[in-house]
C-alpha positions as a Python dict, from the first residue, in 0.01 Angstrom:
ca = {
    (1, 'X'): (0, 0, 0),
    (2, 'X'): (81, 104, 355),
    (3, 'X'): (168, -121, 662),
    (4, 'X'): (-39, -102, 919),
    (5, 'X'): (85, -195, 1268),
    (6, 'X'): (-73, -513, 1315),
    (7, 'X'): (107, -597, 1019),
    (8, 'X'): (461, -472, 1250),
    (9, 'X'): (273, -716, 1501),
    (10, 'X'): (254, -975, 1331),
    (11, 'X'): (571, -986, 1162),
    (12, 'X'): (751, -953, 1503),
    (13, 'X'): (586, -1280, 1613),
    (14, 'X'): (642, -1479, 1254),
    (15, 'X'): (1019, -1345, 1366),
    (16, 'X'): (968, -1521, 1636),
    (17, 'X'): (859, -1875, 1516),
    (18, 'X'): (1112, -1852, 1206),
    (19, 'X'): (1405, -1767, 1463),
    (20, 'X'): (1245, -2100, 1625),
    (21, 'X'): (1214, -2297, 1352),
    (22, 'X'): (1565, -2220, 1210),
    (23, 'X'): (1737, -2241, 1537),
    (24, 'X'): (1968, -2524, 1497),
    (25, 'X'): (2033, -2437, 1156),
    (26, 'X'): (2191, -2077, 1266),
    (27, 'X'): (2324, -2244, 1582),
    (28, 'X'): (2520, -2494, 1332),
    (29, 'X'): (2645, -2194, 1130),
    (30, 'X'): (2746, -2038, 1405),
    (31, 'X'): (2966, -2346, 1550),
    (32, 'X'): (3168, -2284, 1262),
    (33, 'X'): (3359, -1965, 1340),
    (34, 'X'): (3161, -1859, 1637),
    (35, 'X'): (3065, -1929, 2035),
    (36, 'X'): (2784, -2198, 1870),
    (37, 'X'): (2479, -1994, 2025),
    (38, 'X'): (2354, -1717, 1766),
    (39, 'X'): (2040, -1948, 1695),
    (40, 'X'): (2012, -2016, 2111),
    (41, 'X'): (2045, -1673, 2199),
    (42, 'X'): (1857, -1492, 1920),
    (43, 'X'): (1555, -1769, 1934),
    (44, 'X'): (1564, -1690, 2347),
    (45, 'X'): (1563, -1329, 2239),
    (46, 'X'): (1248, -1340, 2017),
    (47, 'X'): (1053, -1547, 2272),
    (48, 'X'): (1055, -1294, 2506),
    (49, 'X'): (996, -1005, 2300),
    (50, 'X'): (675, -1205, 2221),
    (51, 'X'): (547, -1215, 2584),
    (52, 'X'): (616, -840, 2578),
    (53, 'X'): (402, -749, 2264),
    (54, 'X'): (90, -760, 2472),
    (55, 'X'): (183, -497, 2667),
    (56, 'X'): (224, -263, 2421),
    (57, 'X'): (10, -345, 2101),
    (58, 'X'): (-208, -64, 2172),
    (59, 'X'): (64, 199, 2149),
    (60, 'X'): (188, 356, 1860),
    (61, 'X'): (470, 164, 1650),
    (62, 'X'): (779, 368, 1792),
    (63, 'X'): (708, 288, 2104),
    (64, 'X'): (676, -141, 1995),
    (65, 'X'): (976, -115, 1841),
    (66, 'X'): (1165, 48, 2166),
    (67, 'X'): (1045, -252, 2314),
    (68, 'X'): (1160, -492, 2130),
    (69, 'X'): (1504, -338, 2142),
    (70, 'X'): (1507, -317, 2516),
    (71, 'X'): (1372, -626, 2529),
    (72, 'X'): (1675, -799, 2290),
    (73, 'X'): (1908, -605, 2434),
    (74, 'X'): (1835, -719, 2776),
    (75, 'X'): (1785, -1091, 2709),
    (76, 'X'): (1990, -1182, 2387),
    (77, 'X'): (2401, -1262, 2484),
    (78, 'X'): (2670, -1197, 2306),
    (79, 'X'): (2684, -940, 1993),
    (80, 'X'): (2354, -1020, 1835),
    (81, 'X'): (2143, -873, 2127),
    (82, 'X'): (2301, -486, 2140),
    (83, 'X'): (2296, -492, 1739),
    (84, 'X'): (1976, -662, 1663),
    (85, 'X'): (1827, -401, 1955),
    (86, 'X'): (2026, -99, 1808),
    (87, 'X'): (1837, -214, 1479),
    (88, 'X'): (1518, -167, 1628),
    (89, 'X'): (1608, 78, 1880),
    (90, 'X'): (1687, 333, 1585),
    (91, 'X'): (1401, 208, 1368),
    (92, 'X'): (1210, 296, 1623),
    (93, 'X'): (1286, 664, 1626),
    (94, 'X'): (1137, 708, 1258),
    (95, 'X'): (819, 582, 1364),
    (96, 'X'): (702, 724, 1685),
    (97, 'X'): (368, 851, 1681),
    (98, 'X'): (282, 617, 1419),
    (99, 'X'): (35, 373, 1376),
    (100, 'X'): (73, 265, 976),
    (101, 'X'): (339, 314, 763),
    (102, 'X'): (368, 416, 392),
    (103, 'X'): (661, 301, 144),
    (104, 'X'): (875, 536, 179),
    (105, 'X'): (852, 536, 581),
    (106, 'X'): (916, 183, 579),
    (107, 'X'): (1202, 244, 389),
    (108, 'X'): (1340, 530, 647),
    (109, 'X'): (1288, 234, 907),
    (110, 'X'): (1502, 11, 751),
    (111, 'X'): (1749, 239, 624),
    (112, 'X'): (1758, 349, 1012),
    (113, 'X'): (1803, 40, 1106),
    (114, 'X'): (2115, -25, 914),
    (115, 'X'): (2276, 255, 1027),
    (116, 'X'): (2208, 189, 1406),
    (117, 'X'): (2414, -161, 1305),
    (118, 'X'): (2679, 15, 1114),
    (119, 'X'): (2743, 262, 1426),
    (120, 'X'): (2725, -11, 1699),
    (121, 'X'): (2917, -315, 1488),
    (122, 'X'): (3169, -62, 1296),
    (123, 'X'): (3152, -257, 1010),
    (124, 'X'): (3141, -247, 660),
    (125, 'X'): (3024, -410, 353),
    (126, 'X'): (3237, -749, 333),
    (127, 'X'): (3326, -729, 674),
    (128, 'X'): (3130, -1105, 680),
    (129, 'X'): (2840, -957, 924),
    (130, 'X'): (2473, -923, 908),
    (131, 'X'): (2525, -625, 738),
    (132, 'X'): (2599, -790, 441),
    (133, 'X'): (2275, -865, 402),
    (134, 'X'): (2065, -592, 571),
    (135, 'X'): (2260, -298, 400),
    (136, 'X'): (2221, -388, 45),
    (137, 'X'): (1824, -483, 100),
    (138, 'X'): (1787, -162, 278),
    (139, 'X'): (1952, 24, -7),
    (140, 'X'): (1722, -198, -255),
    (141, 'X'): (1436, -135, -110),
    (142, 'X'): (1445, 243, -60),
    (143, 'X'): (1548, 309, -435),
    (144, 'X'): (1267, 76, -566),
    (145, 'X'): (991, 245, -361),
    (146, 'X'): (1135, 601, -482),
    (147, 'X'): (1062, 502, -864),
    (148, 'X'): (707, 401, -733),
    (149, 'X'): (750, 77, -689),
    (150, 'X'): (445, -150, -449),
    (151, 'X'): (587, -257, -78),
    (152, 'X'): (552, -613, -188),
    (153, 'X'): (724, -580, -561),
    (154, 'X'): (1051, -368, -358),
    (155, 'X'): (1030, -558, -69),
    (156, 'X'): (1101, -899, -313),
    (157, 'X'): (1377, -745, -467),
    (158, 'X'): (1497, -607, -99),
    (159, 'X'): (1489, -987, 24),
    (160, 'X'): (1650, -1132, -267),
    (161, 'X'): (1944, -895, -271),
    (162, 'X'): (1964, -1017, 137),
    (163, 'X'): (1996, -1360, -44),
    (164, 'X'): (2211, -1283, -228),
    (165, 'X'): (2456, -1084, 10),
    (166, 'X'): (2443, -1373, 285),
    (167, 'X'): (2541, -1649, 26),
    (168, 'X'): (2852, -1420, -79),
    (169, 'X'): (2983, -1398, 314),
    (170, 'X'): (3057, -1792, 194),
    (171, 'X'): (3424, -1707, 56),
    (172, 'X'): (3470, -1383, 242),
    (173, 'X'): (3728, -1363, 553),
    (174, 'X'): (3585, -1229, 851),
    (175, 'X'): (3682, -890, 988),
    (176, 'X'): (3453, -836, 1264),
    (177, 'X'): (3301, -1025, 1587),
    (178, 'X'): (3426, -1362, 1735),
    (179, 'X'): (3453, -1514, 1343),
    (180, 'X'): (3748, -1256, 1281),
    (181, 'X'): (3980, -1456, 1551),
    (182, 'X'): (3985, -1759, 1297),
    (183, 'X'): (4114, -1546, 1033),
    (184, 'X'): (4139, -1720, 713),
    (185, 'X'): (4003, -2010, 863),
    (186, 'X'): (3632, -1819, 880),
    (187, 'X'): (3637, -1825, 480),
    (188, 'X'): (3402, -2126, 359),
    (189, 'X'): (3130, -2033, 598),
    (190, 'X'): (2795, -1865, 551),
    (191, 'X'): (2729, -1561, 850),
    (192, 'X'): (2536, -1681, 1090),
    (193, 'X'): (2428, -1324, 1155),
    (194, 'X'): (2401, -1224, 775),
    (195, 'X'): (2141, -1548, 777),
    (196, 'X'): (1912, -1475, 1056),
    (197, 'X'): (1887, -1095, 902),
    (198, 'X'): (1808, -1258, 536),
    (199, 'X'): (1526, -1451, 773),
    (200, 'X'): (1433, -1166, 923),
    (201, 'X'): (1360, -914, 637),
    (202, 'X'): (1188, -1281, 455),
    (203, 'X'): (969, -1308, 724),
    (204, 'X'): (826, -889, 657),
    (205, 'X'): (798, -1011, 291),
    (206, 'X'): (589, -1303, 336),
    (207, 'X'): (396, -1171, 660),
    (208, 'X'): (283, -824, 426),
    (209, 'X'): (254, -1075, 109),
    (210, 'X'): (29, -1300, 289),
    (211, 'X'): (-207, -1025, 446),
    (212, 'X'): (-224, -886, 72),
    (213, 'X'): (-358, -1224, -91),
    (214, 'X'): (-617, -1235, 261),
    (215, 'X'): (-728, -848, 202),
    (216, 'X'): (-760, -886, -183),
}
């Protein structure tokens, strides 16, 4: 099953509501052992990258996703908007040109997009970031759909093993980002940033799950 880019589309704008919709929640986390604004700035982020999609839903789904970097980078404060838009700014660059995607390219996308957060954040597995839970879907994902596994079967197993990372940032001591000032004092508290990924990568799930049941 490939995903075609109104499928991207959509998924971008169910980002958009969930980021909404979960605002306080990841606002809450983030008054914990950060600056209290990663649901604020992220939901502000989304909004606007929503009023962009208009502009450029006709073109292919590199150039989308360049948007939607530029756009978060531009209009999303503090860490969240330069790795968020590094995310999709190097996602992007596996996709241009394209206007569906197969497994495996979906795959290269997210694995891209990992590694665009790993080079910007410089931070590793356990650092308590929103790698904790992008990296190990990522890898999840890509190793699923290369024993010829379905998008939606991998793509479950991708967003539970995001679950599963962002509940295990609960004990961990921060390393990285405003959190790692608190020191042992950030232990106890679920990543705000490892949460809004797990939402994220949820969102693709359901938004490609539900467009299945419709086609079928």
């Amino acid at each position: 099953m490939n995903v075609t880019k109104q499928q991207i589309l959509n998924w971008l704008r169910s980002i958009a509501q969930t980021i909404a919709q979960n605002k306080d929640y990841l606002t809450e986390l983030d008054a914990a052992i950060g600056d209290a604004d990663h649901g604020i700035n992220l939901d502000r982020g989304f909004q606007k990258v929503v009023s962009q999609l208009p502009q450029v839903e006709t073109q292919d789904l590199g150039a989308i996703l360049k948007t939607v970097s530029m756009t978060l980078i531009s209009s999303v404060g503090g860490a969240s908007g330069p790795l968020y838009g590094t995310f999709f700014l190097r996602a992007s660059t596996t996709v241009t040109g394209k206007e569906e995607l197969t497994p495996n390219e979906l795959a290269d996308l997210l694995q891209a997009g990992v590694a665009g957060v790993v080079q910007r954040g410089r931070a590793n597995l356990g650092d308590k970031t929103m790698l904790d839970a992008l990296s190990p879907a990522a890898n999840t994902f890509a190793e699923l759909v290369a024993k010829g596994s379905t998008t939606v079967d991998a793509l479950k197993q991708a967003v539970g093993a995001a679950e599963t990372g962002m509940q295990q940032t609960v004990p961990l001591v921060a390393k990285k980002g405003r959190a790692s000032y608190l020191g042992e004092r950030s232990a106890g508290h679920q990543d705000p940033g490892a949460t809004s990924s797990y939402l994220m990568l949820k969102t693709l799930l359901e938004t490609i799950s539900a467009d299945k049941v419709e086609g079928f």
